[in-house]
C-alpha positions as CSV (number, residue, x, y, z in Angstrom):
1,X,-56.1,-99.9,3.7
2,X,-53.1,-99.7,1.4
3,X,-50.8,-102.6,1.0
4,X,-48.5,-101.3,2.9
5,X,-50.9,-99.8,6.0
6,X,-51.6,-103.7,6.4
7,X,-48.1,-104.8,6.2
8,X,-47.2,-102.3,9.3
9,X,-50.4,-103.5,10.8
10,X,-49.3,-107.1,10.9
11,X,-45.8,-106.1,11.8
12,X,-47.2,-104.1,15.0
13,X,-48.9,-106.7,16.4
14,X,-46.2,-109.4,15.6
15,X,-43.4,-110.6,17.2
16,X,-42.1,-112.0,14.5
17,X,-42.5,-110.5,11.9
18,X,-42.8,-112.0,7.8
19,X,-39.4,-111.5,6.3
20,X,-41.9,-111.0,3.4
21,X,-43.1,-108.0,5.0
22,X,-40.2,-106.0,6.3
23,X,-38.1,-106.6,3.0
24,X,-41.6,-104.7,1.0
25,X,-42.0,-101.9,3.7
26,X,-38.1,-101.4,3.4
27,X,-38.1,-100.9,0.0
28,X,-41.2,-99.2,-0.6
29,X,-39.8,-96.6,1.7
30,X,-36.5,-96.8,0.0
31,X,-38.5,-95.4,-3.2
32,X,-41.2,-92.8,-1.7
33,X,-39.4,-91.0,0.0
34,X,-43.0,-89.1,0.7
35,X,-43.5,-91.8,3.0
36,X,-41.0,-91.3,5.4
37,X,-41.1,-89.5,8.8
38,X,-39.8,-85.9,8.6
39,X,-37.5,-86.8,11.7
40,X,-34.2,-88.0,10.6
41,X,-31.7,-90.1,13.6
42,X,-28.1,-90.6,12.1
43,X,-27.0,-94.0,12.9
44,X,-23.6,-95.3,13.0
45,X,-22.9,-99.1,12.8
46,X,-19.4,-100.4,13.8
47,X,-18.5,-104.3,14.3
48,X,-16.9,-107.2,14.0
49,X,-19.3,-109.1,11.6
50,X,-20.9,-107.8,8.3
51,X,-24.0,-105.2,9.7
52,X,-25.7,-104.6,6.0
53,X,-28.3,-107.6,7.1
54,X,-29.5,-105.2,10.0
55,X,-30.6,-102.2,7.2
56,X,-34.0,-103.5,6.3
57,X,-35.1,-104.8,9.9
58,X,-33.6,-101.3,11.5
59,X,-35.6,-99.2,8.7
60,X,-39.0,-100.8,9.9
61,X,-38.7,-100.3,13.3
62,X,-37.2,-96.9,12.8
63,X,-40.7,-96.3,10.4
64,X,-42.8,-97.5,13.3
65,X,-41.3,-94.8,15.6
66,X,-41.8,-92.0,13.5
67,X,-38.3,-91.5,12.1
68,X,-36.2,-92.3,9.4
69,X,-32.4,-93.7,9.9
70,X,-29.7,-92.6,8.0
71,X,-27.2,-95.5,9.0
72,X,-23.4,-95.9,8.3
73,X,-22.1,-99.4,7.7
74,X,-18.5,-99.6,9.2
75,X,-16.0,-101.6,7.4
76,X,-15.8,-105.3,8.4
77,X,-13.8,-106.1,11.8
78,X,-12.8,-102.6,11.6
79,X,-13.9,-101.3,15.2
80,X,-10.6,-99.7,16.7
81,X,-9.5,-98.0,13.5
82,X,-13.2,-96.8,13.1
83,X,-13.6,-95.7,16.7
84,X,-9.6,-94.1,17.1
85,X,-9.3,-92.0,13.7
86,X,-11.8,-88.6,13.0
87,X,-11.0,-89.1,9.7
88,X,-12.8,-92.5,9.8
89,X,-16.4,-92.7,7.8
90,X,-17.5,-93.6,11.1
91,X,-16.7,-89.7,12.5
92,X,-17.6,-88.6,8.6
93,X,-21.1,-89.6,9.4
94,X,-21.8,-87.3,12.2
95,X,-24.0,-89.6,14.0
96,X,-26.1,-89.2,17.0
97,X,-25.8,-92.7,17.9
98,X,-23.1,-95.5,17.2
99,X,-23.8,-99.2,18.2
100,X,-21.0,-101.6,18.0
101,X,-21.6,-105.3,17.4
102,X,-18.7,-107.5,19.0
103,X,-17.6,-111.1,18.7
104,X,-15.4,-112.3,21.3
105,X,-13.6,-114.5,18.4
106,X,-12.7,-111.2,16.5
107,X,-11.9,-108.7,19.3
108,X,-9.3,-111.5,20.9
109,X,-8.7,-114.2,18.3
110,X,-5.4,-115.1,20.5
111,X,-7.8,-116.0,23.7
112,X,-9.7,-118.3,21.2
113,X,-6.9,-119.9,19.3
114,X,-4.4,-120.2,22.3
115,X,-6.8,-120.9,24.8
116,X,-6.0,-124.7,25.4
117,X,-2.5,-124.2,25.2
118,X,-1.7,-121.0,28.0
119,X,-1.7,-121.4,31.3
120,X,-4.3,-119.6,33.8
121,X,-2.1,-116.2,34.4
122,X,-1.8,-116.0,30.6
123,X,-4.8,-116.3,29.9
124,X,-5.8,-114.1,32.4
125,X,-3.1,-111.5,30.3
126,X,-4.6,-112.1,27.3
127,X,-8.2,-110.9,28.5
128,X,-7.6,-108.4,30.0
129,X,-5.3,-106.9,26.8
130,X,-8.4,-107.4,24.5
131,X,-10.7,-105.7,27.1
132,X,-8.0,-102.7,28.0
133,X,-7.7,-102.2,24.1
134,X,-11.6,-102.0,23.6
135,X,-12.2,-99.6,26.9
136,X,-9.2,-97.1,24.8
137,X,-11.1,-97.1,21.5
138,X,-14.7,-96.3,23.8
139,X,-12.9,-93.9,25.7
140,X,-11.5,-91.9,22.3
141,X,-15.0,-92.6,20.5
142,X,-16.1,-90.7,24.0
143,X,-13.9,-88.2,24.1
144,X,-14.3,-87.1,20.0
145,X,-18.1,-88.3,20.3
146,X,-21.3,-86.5,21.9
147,X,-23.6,-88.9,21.6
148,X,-24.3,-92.5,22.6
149,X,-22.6,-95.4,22.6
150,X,-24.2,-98.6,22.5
151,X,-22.0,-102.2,22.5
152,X,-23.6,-105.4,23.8
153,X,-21.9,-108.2,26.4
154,X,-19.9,-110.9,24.7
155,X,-21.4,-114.4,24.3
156,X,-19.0,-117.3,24.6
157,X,-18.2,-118.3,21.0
158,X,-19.8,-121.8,19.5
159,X,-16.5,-124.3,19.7
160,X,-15.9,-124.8,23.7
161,X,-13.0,-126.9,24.1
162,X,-14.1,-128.3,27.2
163,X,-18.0,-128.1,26.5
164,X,-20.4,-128.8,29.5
165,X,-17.3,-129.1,31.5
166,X,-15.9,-125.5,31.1
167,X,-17.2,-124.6,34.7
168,X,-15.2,-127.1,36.3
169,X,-11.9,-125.8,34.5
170,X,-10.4,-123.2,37.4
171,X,-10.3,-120.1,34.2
172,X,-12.8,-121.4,31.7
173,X,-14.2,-119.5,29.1
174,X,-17.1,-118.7,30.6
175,X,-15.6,-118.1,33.6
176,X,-13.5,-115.2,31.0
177,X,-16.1,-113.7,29.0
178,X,-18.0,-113.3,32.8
179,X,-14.9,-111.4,33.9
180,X,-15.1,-109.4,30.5
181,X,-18.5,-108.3,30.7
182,X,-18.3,-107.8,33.8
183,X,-15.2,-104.9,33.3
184,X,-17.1,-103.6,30.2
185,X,-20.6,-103.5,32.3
186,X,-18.5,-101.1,35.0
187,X,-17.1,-99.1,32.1
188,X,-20.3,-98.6,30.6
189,X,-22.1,-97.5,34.1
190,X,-20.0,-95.0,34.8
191,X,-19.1,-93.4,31.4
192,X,-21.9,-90.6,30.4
193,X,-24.2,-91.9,27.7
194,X,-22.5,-95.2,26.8
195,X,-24.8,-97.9,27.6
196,X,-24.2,-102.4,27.7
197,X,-27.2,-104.5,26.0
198,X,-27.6,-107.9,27.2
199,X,-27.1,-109.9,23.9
200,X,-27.9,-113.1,25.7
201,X,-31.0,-111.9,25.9
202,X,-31.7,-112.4,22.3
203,X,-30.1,-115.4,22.1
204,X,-32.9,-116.6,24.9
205,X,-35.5,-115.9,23.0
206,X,-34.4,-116.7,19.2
207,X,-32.5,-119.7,20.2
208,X,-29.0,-120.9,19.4
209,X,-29.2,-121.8,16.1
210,X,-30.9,-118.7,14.2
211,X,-28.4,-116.6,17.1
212,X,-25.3,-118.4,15.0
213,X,-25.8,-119.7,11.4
214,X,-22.5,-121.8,10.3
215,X,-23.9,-121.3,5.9
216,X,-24.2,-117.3,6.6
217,X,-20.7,-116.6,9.0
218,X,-18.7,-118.6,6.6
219,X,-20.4,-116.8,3.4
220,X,-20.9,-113.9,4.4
221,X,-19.3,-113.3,8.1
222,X,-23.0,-112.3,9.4
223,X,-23.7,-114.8,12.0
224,X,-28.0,-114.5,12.3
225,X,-30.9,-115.2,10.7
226,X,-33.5,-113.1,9.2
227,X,-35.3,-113.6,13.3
228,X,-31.9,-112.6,14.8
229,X,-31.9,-109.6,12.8
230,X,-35.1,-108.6,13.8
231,X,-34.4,-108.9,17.4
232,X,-31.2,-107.6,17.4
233,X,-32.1,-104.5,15.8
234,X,-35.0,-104.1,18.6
235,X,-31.9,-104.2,21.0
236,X,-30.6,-100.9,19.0
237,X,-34.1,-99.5,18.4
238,X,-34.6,-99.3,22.7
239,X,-31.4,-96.8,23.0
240,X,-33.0,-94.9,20.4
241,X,-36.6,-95.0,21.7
242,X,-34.9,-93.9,25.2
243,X,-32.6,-91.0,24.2
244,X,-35.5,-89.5,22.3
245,X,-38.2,-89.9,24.5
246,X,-40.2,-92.5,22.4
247,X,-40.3,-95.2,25.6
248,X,-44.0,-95.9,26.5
249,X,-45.1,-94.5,30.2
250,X,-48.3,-96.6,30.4
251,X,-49.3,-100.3,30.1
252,X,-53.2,-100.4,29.6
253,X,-54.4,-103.3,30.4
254,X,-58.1,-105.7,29.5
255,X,-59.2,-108.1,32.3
256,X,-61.6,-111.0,31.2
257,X,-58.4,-113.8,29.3
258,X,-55.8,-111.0,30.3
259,X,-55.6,-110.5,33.8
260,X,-57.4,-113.8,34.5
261,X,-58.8,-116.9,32.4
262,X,-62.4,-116.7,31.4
263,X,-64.8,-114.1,31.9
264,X,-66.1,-112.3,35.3
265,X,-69.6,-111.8,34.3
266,X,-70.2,-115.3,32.8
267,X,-67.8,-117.5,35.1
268,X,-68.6,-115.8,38.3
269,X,-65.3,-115.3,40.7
270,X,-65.0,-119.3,41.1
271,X,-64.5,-119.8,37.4
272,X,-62.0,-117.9,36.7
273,X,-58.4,-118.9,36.3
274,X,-55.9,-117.2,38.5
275,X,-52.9,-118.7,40.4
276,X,-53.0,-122.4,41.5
277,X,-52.0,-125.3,39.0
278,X,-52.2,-124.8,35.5
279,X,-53.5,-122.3,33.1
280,X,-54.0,-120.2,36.4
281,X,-50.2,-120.0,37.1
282,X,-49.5,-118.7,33.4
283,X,-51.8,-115.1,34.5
284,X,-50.7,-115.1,37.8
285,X,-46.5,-115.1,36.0
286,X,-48.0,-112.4,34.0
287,X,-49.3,-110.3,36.6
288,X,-45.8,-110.5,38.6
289,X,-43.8,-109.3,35.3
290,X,-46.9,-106.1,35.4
291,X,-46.2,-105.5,39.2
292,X,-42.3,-105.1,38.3
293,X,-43.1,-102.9,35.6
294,X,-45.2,-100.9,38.0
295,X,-42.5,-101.2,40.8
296,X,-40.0,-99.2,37.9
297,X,-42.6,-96.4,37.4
298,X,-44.6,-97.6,34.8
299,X,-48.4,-96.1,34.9
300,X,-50.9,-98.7,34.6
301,X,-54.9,-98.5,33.5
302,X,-57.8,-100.5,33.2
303,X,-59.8,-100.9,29.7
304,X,-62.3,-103.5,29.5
305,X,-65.8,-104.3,28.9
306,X,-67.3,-105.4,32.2
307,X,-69.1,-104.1,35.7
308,X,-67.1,-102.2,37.4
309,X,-68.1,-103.6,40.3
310,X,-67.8,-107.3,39.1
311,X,-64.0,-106.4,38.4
312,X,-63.5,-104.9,41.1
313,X,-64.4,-107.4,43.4
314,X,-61.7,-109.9,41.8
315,X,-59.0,-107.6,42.7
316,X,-60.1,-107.1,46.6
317,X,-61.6,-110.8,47.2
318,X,-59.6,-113.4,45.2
319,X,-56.8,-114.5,47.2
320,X,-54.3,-115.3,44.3
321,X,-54.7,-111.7,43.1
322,X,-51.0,-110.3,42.6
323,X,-52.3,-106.8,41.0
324,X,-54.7,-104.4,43.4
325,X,-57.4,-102.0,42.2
326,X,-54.9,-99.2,43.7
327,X,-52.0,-100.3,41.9
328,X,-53.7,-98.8,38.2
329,X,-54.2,-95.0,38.3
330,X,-57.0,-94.9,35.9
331,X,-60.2,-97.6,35.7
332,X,-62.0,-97.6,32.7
333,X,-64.2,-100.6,33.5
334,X,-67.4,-99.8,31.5
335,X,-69.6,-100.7,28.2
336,X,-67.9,-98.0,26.4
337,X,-66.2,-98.8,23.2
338,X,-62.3,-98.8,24.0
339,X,-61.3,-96.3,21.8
340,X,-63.0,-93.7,23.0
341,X,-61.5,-94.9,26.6
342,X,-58.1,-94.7,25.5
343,X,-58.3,-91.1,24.8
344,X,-59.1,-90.6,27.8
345,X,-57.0,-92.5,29.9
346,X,-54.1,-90.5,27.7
347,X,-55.9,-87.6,28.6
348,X,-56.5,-87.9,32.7
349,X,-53.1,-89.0,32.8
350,X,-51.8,-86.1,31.0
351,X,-49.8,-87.9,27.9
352,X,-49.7,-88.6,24.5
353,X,-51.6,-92.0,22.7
354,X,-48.0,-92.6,21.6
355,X,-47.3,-93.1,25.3
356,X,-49.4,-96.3,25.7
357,X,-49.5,-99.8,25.2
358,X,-52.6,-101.7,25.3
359,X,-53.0,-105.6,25.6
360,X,-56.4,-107.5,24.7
361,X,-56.8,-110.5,24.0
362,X,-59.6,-110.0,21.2
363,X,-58.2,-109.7,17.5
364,X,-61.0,-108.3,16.6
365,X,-60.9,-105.5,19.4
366,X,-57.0,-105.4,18.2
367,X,-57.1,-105.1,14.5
368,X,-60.3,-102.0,15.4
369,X,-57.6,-100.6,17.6
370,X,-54.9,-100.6,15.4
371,X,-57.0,-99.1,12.6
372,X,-58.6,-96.5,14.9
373,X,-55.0,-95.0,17.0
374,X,-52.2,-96.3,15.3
375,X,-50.3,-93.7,18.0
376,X,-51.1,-96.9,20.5
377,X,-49.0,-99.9,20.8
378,X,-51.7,-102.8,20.6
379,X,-50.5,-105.9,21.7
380,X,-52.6,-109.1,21.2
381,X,-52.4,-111.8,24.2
382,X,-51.2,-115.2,22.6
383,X,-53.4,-117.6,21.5
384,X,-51.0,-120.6,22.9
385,X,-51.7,-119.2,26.6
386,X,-48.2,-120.8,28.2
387,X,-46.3,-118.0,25.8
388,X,-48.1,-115.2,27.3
389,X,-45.6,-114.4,29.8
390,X,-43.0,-114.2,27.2
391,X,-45.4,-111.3,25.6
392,X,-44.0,-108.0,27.2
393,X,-40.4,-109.0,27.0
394,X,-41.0,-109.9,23.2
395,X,-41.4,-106.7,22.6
396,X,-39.2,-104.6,25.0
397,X,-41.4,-101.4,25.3
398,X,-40.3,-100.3,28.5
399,X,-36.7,-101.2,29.2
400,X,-34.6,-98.5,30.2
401,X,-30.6,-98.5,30.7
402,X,-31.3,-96.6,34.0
403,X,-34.3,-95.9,36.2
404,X,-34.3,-92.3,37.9
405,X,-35.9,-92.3,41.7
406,X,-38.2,-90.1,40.2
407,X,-39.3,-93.1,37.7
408,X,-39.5,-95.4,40.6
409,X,-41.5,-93.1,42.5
410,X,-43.7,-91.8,39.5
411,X,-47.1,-93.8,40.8
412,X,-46.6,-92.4,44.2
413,X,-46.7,-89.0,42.3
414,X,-49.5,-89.8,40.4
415,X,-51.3,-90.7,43.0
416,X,-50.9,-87.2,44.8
417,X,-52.0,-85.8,42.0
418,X,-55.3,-87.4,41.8
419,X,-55.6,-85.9,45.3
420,X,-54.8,-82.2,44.3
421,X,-56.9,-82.8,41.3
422,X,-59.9,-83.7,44.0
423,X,-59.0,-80.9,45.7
424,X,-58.6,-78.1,43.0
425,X,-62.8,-79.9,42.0
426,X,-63.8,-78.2,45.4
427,X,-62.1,-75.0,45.7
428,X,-64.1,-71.8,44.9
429,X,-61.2,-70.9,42.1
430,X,-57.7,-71.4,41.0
431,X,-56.0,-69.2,43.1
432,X,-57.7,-70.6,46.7
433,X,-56.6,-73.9,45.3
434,X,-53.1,-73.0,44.3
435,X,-52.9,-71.2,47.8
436,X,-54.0,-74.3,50.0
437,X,-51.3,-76.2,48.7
438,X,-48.4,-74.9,50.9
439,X,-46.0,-75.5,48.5
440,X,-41.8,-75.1,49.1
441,X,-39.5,-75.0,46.2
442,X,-36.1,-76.4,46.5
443,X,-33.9,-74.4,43.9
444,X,-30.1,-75.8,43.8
445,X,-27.3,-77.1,41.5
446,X,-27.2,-79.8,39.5
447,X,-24.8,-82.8,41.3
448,X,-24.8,-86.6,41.4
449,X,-28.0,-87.1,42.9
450,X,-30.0,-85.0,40.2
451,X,-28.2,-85.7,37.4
452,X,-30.0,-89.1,36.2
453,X,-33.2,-87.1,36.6
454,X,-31.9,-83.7,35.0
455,X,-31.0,-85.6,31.6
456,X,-34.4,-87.3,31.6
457,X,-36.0,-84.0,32.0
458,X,-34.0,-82.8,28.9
459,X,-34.9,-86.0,27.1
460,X,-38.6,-85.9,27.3
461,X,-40.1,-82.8,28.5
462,X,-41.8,-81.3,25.6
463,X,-44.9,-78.9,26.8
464,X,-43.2,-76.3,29.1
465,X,-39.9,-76.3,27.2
466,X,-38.4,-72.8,25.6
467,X,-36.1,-74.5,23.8
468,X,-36.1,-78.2,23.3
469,X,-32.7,-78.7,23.5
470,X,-32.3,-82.4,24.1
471,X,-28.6,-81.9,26.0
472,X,-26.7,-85.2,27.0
473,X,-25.2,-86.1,30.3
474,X,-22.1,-85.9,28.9
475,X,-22.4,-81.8,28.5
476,X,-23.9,-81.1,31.4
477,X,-21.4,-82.9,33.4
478,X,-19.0,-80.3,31.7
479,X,-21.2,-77.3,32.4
480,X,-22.1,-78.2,36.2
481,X,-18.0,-78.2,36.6
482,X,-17.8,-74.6,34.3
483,X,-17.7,-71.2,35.9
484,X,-19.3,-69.7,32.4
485,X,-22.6,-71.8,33.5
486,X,-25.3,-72.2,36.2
487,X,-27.3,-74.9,36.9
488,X,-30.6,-75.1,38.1
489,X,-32.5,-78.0,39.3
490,X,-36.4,-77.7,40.9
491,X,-37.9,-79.9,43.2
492,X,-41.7,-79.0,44.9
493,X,-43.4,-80.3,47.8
494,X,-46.7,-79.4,49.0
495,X,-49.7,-81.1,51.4
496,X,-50.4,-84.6,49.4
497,X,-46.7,-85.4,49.1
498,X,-43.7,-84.8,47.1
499,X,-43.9,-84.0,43.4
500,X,-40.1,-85.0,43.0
501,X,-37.4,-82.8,40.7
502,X,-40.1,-81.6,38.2
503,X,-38.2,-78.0,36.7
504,X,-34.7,-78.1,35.2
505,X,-32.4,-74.4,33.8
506,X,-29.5,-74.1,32.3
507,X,-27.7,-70.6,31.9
508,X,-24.5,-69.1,30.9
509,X,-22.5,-66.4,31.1
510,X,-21.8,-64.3,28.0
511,X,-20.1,-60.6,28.7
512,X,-22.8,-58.3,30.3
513,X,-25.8,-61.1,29.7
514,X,-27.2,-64.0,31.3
515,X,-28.6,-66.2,28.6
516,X,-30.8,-68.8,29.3
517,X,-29.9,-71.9,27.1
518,X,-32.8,-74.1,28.7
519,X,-36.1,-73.4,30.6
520,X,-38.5,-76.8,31.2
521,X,-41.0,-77.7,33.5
522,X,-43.2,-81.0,33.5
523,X,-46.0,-80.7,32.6
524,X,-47.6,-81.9,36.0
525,X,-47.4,-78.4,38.3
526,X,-47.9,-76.3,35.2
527,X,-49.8,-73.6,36.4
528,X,-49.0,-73.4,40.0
529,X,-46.0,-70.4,39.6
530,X,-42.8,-72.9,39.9
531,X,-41.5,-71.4,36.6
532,X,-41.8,-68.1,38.3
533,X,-40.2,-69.5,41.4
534,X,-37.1,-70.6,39.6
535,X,-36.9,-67.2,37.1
536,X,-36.3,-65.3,40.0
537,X,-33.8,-66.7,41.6
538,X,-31.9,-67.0,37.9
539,X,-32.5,-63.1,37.9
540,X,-31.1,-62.7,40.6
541,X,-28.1,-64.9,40.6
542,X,-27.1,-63.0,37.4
543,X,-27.7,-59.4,39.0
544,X,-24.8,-60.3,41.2
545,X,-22.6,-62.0,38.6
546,X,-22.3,-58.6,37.5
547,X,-25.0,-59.2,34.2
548,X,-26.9,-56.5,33.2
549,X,-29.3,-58.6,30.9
550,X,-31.3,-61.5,31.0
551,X,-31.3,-63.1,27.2
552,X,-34.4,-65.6,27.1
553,X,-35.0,-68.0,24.0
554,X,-38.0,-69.7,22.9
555,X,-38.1,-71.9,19.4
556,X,-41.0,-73.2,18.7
557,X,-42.0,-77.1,17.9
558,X,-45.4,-78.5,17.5
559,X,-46.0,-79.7,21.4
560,X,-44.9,-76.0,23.4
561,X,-47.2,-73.5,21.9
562,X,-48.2,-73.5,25.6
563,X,-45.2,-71.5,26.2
564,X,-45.2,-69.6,23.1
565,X,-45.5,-65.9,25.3
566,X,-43.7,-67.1,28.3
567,X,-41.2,-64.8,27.8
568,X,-43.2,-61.8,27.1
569,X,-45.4,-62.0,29.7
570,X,-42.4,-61.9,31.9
571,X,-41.3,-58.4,31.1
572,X,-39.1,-59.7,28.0
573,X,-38.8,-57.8,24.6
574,X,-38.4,-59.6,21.6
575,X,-35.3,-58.4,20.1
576,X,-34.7,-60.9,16.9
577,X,-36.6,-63.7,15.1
578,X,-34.1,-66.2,13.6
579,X,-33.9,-69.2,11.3
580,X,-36.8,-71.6,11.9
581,X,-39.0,-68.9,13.7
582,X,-36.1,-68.7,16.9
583,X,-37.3,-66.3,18.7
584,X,-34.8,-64.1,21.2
585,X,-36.1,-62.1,24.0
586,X,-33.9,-59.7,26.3
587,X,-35.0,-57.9,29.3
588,X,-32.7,-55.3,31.5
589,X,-32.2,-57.0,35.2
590,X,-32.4,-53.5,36.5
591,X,-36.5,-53.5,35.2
592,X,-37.2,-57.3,36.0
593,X,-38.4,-59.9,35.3
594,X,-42.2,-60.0,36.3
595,X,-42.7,-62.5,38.4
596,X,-44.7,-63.2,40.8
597,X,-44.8,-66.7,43.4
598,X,-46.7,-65.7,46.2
599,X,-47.8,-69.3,47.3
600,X,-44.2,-70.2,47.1
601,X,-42.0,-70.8,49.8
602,X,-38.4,-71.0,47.8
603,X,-35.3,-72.8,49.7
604,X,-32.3,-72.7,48.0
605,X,-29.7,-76.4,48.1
606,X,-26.2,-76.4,48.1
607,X,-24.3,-78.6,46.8
């Protein structure tokens, strides 16, 4: 392993990382550029304090995710000039994502400075000035800007005048900055793609010195330490991981010091620790924070050395269980090594390694792990057990700024599908199985209620996707209002349940042709004639627009060669082949498409 494989190696299974470390792996990347990921994200960072500190921790993270940033470093307390002008270096940039860092003491030094000497109502004015100025510069960056904005919530600033008494003053400053976040939180919820981090929550975890050190603000008007850095960057590094579908969908999980203290086989179900007084408490907290994971959509597994049957009686006899054997959709409880039973648990659930996270509390299982499928996020339980339920918010693997009813509903899907999948083993062949499954596609517009779902679709379906445009919710707010598009959103039902919105088009209207901008599925009914189901009724639709061709586009990437002849073995010819092997297909509405959806019943919603 080189020098710098074991410096990522320590990083990925750190929480806190060596300074040491990130500052080589930073610059070693700096210099071989061979070393880099191929994907490049454009970063813009705008503040009130000096950002440069945030390059090297930024760099790593970005490295661990498979891409490389190329970051902008806005001017000093700059963020309304940078924000307001498109001739600003800011706009220069062309990012794809611009995160502001703000300091109450900058944005309204007159609420700081005056604030003992103004009366309630004008201090109430003065707040809401600084806040109505910062919602205008968003709202331009918005407006000139197509992709997301990031700003965290304001933190009261170090010198309180009236210290542990400021809640009993009737307009106290944390009774302001609760009113401020508070506007900026509604502002952010409601503006496409602009999104509030809970800067608090660093603070938590690094403490209030390294969140604010007096040498380095004063020197330097950087306010963190090297720890800060690191965290803060993580904060920046979850948009990212969101927006480009790098958030992990499953939380594998070992049992013997993990889900329990001790060890099943060996202590027997008396001896193990679980619930009750102390350590038992400390597994039973961690089990809650899984069961809210898995309440949000998260897919969990099993992967651990033991008896199946051993483990499995924990989870249906032991009364301080908080976890059930249902709640994890795959069980890999064997004597197998755990390598081989990641792969498959990525496989039976249908996703990539890069999708999982695994906890054991074995370095050596870890460090083998690591080594073996550095796609997986390995996570090593602490050593000092009372800081294991701090573990999963350490490292912020699953946050996201907004949580479809699909993703709420996701092991409720999965679930069905282990039923088809049962089924589809007993059927004489495919199409007897596809046939039994009495499915109804609803086919309609994209509105309020699908749009959350719609962008996610965009963001991470990669399989059964023509195109792989990766459109924000920004634009297709704009197109669901524009007579020059169509939207089309699919959601199928059959026998085991609802599959939820699983198929997504977008098309528009150019002259005599209907071209088809995006075409996705997931990945889940591929196979089942939904993509035929939804085709059909975009043919249509254009037939009596008046279009006399149906334009279809397919550029390829290395995850939808499954798709590769969609087009042509709908009926399409391919007319062009463009730049980066863009391929263009056109077929005459008066000759098809071929399409067939006989098990299909298709019901079209209206908006």
């Amino acid at each position: 392993m080189s020098e710098i494989e074991a410096k990522l190696d320590r990083i990925r299974r750190s929480a806190i990382p060596s300074p040491t470390d990130v500052n080589f792996i930073c610059r070693t990347l700096q210099i071989q550029p061979q070393l880099r990921s191929e994907k490049v994200v454009r970063i813009g960072l705008v503040g009130t304090t000096t950002l440069e500190p945030l390059l090297q921790p930024l760099t790593v993270r970005a490295h661990l995710e498979r891409f490389w940033p190329e970051i902008y470093f806005g001017p000093f307390n700059r963020v309304h000039e940078e924000l307001r002008d498109i001739n600003s270096g800011l706009y220069a940039h062309r990012p794809e994502f611009v995160f502001l860092s703000l300091r109450l003491e900058e944005l309204s030094p007159k609420f700081i400075e005056e604030f003992t000497a103004r009366e309630e109502d004008d201090l109430k004015k003065i707040v809401q000035q600084a806040i109505s100025e910062l919602k205008t510069s968003l709202s331009a960056l918005r407006s000139n800007f197509g992709g997301v904005i990031a700003f965290n919530s304001l933190t009261t600033p170090e010198w309180m005048p009236y210290h542990q008494y400021d809640w009993m003053v009737a307009y106290g400053m944390r009774a302001a900055v609760h009113e401020m976040n508070q506007e900026l939180a509604t502002f952010a919820r409601t503006t496409p793609d602009v999104v509030m981090l809970d800067s608090e929550q660093v603070t938590a975890f690094v403490g209030r010195d390294a969140s604010f050190d007096p040498k380095l603000w004063y020197w330097a008007r950087y306010h963190g330490s090297s720890r800060y850095a690191w965290d803060w960057s993580g904060l920046y590094l979850s948009v990212v991981r969101n927006r480009l579908g790098f958030r992990r969908k499953c939380l594998v999980l070992d049992l013997d010091n993990t889900m329990w203290g001790g060890i099943i086989g060996e202590d027997g179900m008396d001896g193990i620790k679980i619930g009750g007084d102390y350590p038992g408490n400390i597994y039973q907290a961690f089990q809650k924070q899984v069961l809210d994971l898995w309440r949000q959509g998260v897919i969990l597994a099993l992967n651990s050395k033991n008896n199946e049957s051993d483990a499995k009686a924990v989870f249906d006899e032991h009364p301080e269980m908080i976890l059930q054997w249902d709640h994890f959709a795959v069980k890999r409880v064997n004597w197998s090594d755990k390598v081989s039973n990641l792969r498959e648990i990525a496989a039976e659930i249908n996703i990539g390694l890069e999708s999982l996270v695994f906890v054991d509390d074995n370095p050596a299982e870890c460090e083998f792990l690591c080594r073996e499928l550095p796609q997986v996020t390995v996570l090593q339980m602490p050593t000092v057990i009372e800081q294991i339920p701090r573990l999963l918010a350490q490292f912020d693997l699953f946050a996201s700024p907004e949580r479809s009813a699909e993703d709420r509903k996701r092991n409720v899907y999965y679930q069905a599908d282990q039923a088809r999948e049962a089924a589809m083993s007993i059927s004489a062949n495919v199409e007897d199985f596809v046939a039994s499954l009495e499915m109804v596609a609803d086919i309609g517009p994209i509105n309020g209620a699908s749009l959350a779902r719609s962008v996610q679709l965009l963001e991470k379906t990669n399989q059964f996707n023509l195109t792989t445009k990766r459109h924000n919710a920004t634009f297709i707010k704009e197109i669901a209002q524009s007579p020059l598009w169509r939207t089309y959103t699919l959601r199928l039902v059959d026998r085991f349940g609802d599959n939820g919105q699983v198929g997504l088009a977008l098309v528009r209207k150019e002259g005599d042709a209907a071209c088809i901008d995006t075409f996705l599925m997931s990945c889940r009914v591929i196979g089942r004639g939904a993509e035929d189901a939804m085709l059909a009724l975009i043919a249509r639709d254009a037939r009596a627009q008046g279009a006399t061709q149906l334009i279809g586009e397919y550029t390829p990437t290395k995850k939808n060669k499954l798709v590769e002849s969609f087009y042509e073995s709908k009926g399409f010819e391919l007319k062009e082949t463009l730049e980066g092997e863009r391929r263009i297909y056109c077929i005459s509405l008066a000759k098809g498409p071929t399409v067939e959806c006989k098990f299909i019943k298709v019901r079209e919603v209206q908006t």
